[in-house]
RONU-420184 format. One record per residue (C-alpha): residue in three letters; x, y, z. Coordinates in steps of 0.5 Angstrom, whole numbers, plus 500, padded with zeros to 3 digits. Layout:
<sites>
ALAXYZ...
</sites>
This chain:
<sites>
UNK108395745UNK109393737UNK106387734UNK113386732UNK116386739UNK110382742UNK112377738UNK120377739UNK117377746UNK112371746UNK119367742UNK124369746UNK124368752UNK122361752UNK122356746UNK128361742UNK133359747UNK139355746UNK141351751UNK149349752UNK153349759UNK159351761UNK165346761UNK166341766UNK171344769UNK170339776UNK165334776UNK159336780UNK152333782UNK147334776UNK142339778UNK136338781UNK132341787UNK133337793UNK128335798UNK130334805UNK127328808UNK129329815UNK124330821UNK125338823UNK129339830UNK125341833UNK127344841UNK120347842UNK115343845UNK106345845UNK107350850UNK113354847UNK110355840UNK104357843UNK107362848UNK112365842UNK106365837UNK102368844UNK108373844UNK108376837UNK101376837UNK101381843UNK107385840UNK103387834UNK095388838UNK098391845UNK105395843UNK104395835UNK109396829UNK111402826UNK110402819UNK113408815UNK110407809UNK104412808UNK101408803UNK101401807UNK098406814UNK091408809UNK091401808UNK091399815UNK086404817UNK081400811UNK083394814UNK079396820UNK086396824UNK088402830UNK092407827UNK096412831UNK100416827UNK105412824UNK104406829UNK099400827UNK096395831UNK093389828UNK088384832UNK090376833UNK084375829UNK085379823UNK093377823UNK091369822UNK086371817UNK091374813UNK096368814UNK090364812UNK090366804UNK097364804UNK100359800UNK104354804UNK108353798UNK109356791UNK114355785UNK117361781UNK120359773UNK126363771UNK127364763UNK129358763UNK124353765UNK127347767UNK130352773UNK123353776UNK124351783UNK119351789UNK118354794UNK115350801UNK114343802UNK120340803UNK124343798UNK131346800UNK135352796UNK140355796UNK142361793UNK149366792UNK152371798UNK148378796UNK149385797UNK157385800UNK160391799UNK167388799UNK170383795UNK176379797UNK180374794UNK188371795UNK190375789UNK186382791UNK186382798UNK180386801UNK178391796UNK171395794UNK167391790UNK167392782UNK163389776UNK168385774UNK168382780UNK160381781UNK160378773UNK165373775UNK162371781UNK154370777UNK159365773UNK160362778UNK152362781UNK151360774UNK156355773UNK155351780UNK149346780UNK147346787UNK146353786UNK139355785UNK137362785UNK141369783UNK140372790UNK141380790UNK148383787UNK154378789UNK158384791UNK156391790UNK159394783UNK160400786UNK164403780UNK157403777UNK153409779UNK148407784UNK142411779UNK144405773UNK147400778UNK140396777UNK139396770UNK147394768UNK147388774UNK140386772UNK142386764UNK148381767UNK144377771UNK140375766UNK145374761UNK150371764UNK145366768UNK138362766UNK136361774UNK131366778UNK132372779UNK131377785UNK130384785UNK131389791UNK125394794UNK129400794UNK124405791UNK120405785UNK123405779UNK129399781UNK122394782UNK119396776UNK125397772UNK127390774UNK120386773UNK121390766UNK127386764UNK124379767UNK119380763UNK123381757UNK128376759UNK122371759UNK118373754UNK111373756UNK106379755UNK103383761UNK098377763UNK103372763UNK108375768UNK103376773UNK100369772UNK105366777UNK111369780UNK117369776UNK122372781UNK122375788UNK124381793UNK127379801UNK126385805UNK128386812UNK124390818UNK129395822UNK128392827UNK126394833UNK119394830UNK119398824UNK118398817UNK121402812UNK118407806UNK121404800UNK122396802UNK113395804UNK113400797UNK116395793UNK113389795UNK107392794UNK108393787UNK111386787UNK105382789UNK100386785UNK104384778UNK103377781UNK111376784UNK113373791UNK116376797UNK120374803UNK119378810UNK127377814UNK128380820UNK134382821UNK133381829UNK140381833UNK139378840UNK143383845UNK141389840UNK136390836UNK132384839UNK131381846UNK138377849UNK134372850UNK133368843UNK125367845UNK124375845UNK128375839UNK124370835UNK118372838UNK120380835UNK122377829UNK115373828UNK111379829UNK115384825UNK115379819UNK108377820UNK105384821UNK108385813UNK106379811UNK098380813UNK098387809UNK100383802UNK095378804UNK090383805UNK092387799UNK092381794UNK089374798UNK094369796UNK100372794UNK107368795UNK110370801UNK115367805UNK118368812UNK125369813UNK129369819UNK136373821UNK135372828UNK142371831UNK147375838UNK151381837UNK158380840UNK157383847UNK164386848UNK165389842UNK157389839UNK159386833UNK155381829UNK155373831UNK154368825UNK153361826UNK152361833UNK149355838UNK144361839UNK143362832UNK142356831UNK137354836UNK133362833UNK134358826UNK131351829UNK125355832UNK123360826UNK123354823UNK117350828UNK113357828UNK113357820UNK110350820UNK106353825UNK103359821UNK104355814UNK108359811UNK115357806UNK122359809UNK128362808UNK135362813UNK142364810UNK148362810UNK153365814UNK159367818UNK163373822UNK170370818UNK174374815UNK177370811UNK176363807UNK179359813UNK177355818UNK173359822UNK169361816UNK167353815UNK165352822UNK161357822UNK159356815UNK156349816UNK153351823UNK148356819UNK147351814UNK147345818UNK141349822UNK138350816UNK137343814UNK135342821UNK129347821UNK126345815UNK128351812UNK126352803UNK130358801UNK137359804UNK141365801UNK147366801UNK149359802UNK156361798UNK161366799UNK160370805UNK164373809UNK166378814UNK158379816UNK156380810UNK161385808UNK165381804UNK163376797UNK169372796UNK171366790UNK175361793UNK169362799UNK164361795UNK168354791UNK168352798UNK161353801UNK160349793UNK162342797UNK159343803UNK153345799UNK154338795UNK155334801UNK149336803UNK145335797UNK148328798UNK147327805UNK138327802UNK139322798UNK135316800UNK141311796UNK145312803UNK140310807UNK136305804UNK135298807UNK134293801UNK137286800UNK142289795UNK144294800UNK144290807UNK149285802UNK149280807UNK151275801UNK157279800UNK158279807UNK158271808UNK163272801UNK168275805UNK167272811UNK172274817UNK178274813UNK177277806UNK176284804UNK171287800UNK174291795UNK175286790UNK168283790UNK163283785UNK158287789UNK163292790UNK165293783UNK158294780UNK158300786UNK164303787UNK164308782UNK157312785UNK157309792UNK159315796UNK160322795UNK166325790UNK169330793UNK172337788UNK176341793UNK177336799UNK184333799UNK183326802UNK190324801UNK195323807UNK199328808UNK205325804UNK202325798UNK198332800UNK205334800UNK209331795UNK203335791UNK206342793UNK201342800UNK197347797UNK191349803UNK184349801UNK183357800UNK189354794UNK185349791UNK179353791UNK182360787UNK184355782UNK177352781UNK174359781UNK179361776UNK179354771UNK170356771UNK170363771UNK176363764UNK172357761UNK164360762UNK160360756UNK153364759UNK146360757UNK144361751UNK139367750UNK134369743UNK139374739UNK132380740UNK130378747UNK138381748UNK137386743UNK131388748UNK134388755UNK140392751UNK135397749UNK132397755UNK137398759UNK140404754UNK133408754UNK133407762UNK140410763UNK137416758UNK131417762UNK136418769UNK135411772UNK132411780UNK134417783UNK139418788UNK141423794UNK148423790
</sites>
C-alpha cells in the first residue's frame, strides 16, 4: 500500500465525510439506538433452562455435530475434542469454558461513526430483509430481483431511522454474475448508505474481499480495523446438526481480523429439528454453541452472538411457518437461554405471506413483538420480508417501518412516567366532571409530542378515508417508498475513498471475482 493511498485511508473514511441527509419525505423518529426497558417473558422456569441447557450439552458430548470444515476437525483434534471422521464431540466443560471468553455485549462502528451500534445489554436493532431472490411490489407484480431494485431498497435502509444495519443483500440482483455480485452490492451498500455492514461466508474471496472494501470505507489501516469489529457475518447451521465448509471458513477469517459473527440455526419443528419446540431449541442451542466454542477457542473473546430461527413447518404441505405462537414461544425461550450463557442475541422478522396484506402484518408484529418479548438485540430482516424469505418488497418494508416506529415509541419512558406533570392531577380538578381537556394549558403545551405520529396509518373515519380516494395501505406505502427513493440524496463519502472502492472493485472484476460452478 502507497504512502499516498495510506493517507487518503487514514482522511477518508472518517473526518473526510460530508455528512447530509435525505429530504424528509415523512416525518420519522430521530435516530437512535433504542433500549428495551421491559423484563423478558420468560415461559421457562429453573428447571426447564437447566433441562434445555442438559439437553444441548448432551447433543454435543454423546450424539455430536457434524463439522464439514476441514480446517475447524484439525482445530478440534488440538482442543482435545473426539473426532470421528467428520463428527465432533465437545465436553460440557470445554463448551462453557469457551462461552466464557465471550463478551456479553459488543459494539460495531460503520463508516460513519455516529451509527456505532451495540450489540447486547438491552439494545434492541433492527435491520433490512436479506437474501430474497425475489421482489414484489404493485407495479412489478413477483419478479426475480435486479440491482436496481436492490439499490432502491438500500435507500430505503438508508433513508428510515429505525433501521440500524445493512443486513445482507435486500434482494438477490441476480442480473449481477454471481463471481462479481459481492463486489458491485458491496460498492453500493457502501456508497448508498453509512450504517454497518454485513458480509456473507460463501467462500474465501466474498470475506476477504468485503472486509477489503470496509476497510477502505472506513479508512483505517490494517491494526485499526482488527482493533474493534467493524462489520459482521450471520451464518446458519444445516440443520440437523451440521456445519457446512465455507460458512465455519468465513468466520474464521472474520474473527481473526477482529470482526463479529452471529450463529442462527435454521431449526424448522417438524423437519429439521424435533415437533416439539424444546427439542427444536434444545438442537438449536447445541448447533449454534458448537461453532460458538470453536471461534472462542481460535480467538478468545471474539464478538459472537447467538441467533435463533427456530419455527414449525406447515404439516400438510411442509412449508415454513412465520410468526407462529410456537415460534414465538421458540423465540422467547432462546431468549432465557441466551442470558443463560451470556451471550448477545439475534431474532428476525418474519412471515409466510405473499403479499403485503393483512396476513403479513399479523404475522410480521407477532415475530417482532417475540423479539421485544425475548430480550432480543439484533433483528434482521425487521423490514420487507415476505413469502418466507422469498420475496423483498417496498411497500413491505414502508409498512414494517411504522410498525418498527411504534415500537421504538412503545420504550420511551415519557409513556409511563409517573411524576406530578404526568398524573396531572391539577389539570383533572380544572376539568372536573364537565369539561374536556383539549383546550387547557396542560394539554396545549403536550399535544404536539404526546403520542405516536403515525406516516402510513390512516386514522380518519371511513368517510373521510373515502372522500380521500380509499386508498389501502399497501397504496399508501408504494407511494412513500416512491416519494424516498425519487428524492434520496447517498450520505456523503470522501471523493479518494470512492475512488479506492471504484478501483477496488474493477481490479477484482479482472482477477475473476470468487469462483463459482457456472
Amino acid at each position: 500500500m502507497t504512502d499516498q493511498t495510506s493517507r487518503r485511508r487514514r482522511s477518508g473514511g472518517r473526518a473526510g465525510n460530508t455528512r447530509r441527509s435525505s429530504p424528509q419525505v415523512i416525518g420519522q423518529m430521530p435516530w437512535r439506538v433504542p433500549q428495551n426497558p421491559d423484563r423478558p417473558t420468560e415461559p421457562l422456569g429453573e428447571e426447564g433452562v437447566g433441562a434445555i441447557h442438559d439437553a444441548a450439552m448432551r447433543i454435543l458430548d454423546e450424539i455430536g455435530i457434524e463439522f464439514l470444515n476441514e480446517e475447524s476437525l484439525e482445530i478440534f483434534k488440538e482442543a482435545g475434542c473426539r473426532v470421528d471422521g467428520g463428527n465432533v464431540r465437545m465436553g460440557r466443560d470445554f463448551v462453557m469454558e469457551m462461552l466464557g471468553r465471550a463478551p456479553s455485549e459488543f459494539t460495531l462502528t460503520p463508516r460513519n461513526p455516529d451509527r456505532k451500534i451495540s450489540v447486547g445489554g438491552k439494545s434492541i436493532l433492527f435491520g433490512n430483509v436479506s437474501s430474497p431472490p425475489n421482489y414484489w411490489s404493485l407495479d412489478t407484480g413477483k419478479v426475480s430481483g435486479n440491482r436496481a431494485q436492490c439499490r432502491d431498497l438500500l435507500k430505503l435502509t438508508q433513508y428510515f431511522n429505525c433501521i440500524h444495519f445493512a443486513g445482507g443483500y435486500p434482494v438477490e440482483p441476480v442480473d449481477l454474475h454471481a463471481s462479481v455480485r459481492h463486489l458491485d452490492v458491496l460498492y453500493d451498500k457502501l456508497t448508498l448508505t453509512d450504517k454497518v455492514m454485513h458480509t456473507y461466508s460463501l467462500g474465501r474471496e466474498r470475506v476477504e474481499d468485503v472486509m477489503e472494501m470496509v476497510k477502505i470505507a472506513t479508512g483505517l489501516t490494517e491494526e485499526e480495523f482488527q482493533a474493534t469489529p467493524h462489520m459482521y457475518t450471520n451464518i446458519n447451521s444445516t440443520s440437523p446438526l451440521k456445519h457446512d465448509v465455507p460458512m465455519i471458513d468465513g468466520c474464521l477469517r472474520m474473527i481473526r481480523r477482529g470482526q463479529a459473527v452471529v450463529v442462527s440455526p435454521f431449526t424448522l419443528a417438524g423437519a429439521m429439528a424435533p415437533v416439539t419446540m424444546a427439542g427444536a431449541v434444545a438442537q438449536s442451542i447445541a448447533e449454534a454453541l458448537s461453532a460458538i466454542a470453536l471461534f472462542q477457542y481460535v480467538a478468545p473473546g471474539c464478538a459472537c452472538a447467538i441467533g435463533t430461527f427456530t419455527s414449525n413447518v406447515d404439516m400438510k404441505s411442509g412449508a415454513p411457518a412465520f410468526g407462529t405462537p410456537e415460534y414465538m414461544r421458540a423465540t422467547q425461550m432462546t431468549g432465557q437461554m441466551a442470558r443463560y450463557y451470556g451471550l448477545p442475541m439475534r431474532a428476525s422478522g418474519v412471515c409466510a405471506a405473499n403479499v403485503p396484506d393483512g396476513q403479513a402484518m399479523w404475522e410480521t408484529s407477532n415475530s417482532l413483538w417475540s423479539a421485544v418479548q425475548s430480550g432480543t438485540n439484533m433483528v434482521y430482516h425487521a423490514a420487507g420480508w415476505l413469502e418466507g424469505g422469498l420475496i423483498a418488497s417496498p411497500e413491505k418494508f414502508v409498512m414494517d417501518c411504522e410498525v418498527l416506529q411504534m415500537i421504538q415509541r412503545y420504550f420511551e419512558p415519557a409513556i409511563w412516567a409517573t411524576d406530578a406533570d404526568s398524573i396531572a392531577l391539577e389539570a383533572i380538578a380544572e376539568v372536573g366532571p364537565n369539561g374536556h381537556f383539549f383546550g387547557i394549558e396542560h394539554t396545549q403545551q403536550r399535544f404536539e409530542t404526546a403520542f405516536y405520529q403515525p406516516f402510513l396509518s390512516d386514522w380518519r373515519n371511513y368517510e373521510a378515508w373515502s372522500l380521500a380516494g380509499e386508498i389501502w395501505t399497501a397504496e399508501r406505502a408504494n407511494r412513500v417508498a416512491k416519494e424516498i427513493i425519487a428524492s434520496f440524496e447517498a450520505p456523503g463519502m470522501d471523493a479518494g475513498v470512492r475512488q479506492e472502492l471504484g478501483e477496488f472493485v474493477e481490479r477484482r472484476k479482472r482477477e475473476g471475482g470468487a469462483p463459482t460452478d457456472f
